[in-house]
C-alpha positions as CSV (number, residue, x, y, z in Angstrom):
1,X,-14.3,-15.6,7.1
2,X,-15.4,-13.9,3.8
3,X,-18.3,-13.5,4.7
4,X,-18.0,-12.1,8.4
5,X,-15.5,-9.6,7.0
6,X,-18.0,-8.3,3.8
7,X,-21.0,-8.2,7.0
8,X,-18.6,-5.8,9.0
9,X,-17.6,-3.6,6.2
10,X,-21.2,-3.0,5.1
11,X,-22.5,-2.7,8.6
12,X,-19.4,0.3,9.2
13,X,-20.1,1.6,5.5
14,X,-23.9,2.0,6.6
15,X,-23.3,3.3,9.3
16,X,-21.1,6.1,8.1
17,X,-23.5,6.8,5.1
18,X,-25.9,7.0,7.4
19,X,-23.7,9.8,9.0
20,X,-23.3,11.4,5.7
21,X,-27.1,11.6,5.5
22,X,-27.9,13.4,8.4
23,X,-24.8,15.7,7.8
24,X,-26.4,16.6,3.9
25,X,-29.7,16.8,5.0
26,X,-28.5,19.6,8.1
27,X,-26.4,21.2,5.4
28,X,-29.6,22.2,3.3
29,X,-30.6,24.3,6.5
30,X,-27.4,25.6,7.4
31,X,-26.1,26.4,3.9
32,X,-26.9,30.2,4.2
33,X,-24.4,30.3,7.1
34,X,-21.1,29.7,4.7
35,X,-20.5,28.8,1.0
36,X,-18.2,26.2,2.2
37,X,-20.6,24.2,3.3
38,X,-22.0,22.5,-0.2
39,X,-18.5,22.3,-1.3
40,X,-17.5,20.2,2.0
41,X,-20.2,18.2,1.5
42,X,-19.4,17.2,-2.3
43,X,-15.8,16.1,-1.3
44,X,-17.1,14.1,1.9
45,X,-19.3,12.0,-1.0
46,X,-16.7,11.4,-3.4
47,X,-14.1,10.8,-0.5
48,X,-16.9,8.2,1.6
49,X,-18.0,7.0,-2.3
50,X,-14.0,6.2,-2.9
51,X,-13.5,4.3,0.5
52,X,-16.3,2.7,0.0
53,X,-15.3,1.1,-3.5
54,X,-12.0,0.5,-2.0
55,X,-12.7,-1.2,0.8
56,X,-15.4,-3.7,-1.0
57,X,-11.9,-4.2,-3.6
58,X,-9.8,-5.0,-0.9
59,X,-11.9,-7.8,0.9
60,X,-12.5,-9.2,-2.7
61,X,-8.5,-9.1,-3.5
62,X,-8.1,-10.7,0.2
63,X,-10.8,-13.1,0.3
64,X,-10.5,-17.2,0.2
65,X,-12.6,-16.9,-2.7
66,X,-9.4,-15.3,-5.0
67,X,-6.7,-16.9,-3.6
68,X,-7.5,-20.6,-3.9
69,X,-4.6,-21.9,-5.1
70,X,-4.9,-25.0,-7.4
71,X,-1.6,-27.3,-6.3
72,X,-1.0,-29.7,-8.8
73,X,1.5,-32.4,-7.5
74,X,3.2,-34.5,-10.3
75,X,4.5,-37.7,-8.7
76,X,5.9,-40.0,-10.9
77,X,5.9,-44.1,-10.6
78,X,9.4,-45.3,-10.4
79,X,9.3,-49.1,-10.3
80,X,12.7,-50.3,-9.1
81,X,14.0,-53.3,-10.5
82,X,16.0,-55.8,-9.0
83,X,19.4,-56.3,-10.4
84,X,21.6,-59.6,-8.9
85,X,24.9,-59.5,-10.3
């Protein structure tokens, strides 16, 4: 499952850095319309650049791999004795 979930992310992720590319790349034509228009695209890399991170630090903190559990079970040997009274 690990895997099918870290395939999906990057598959989304790429897709929506691909997004970010075509929107940078139009900026450099458009960027005489408005000043605005470098600074939005600085804050949509840091904010895609954080959600990115977190969302690779999520499926690692929520994957199989982490959270195998090593269950020790103690049992202990009692041999009962036979008492005739």
């Amino acid at each position: 499952m690990f895997y099918l979930y870290l395939g999906v992310y990057t598959f989304f992720v790429m897709i929506i850095w691909w997004i970010y590319a075509v929107i940078a790349i139009h900026s450099f034509k458009f960027k005489n319309f408005s000043p605005h228009i470098s600074l939005f695209i600085k804050l949509l890399f840091w904010l895609f650049t954080i959600m990115t991170i977190i969302g690779y630090i999520l499926i690692f903190y929520n994957s199989d791999i982490l959270n195998k559990k090593i269950e020790i079970t103690i049992t202990k040997n009692r041999i009962a004795k036979e008492v005739s009274y």
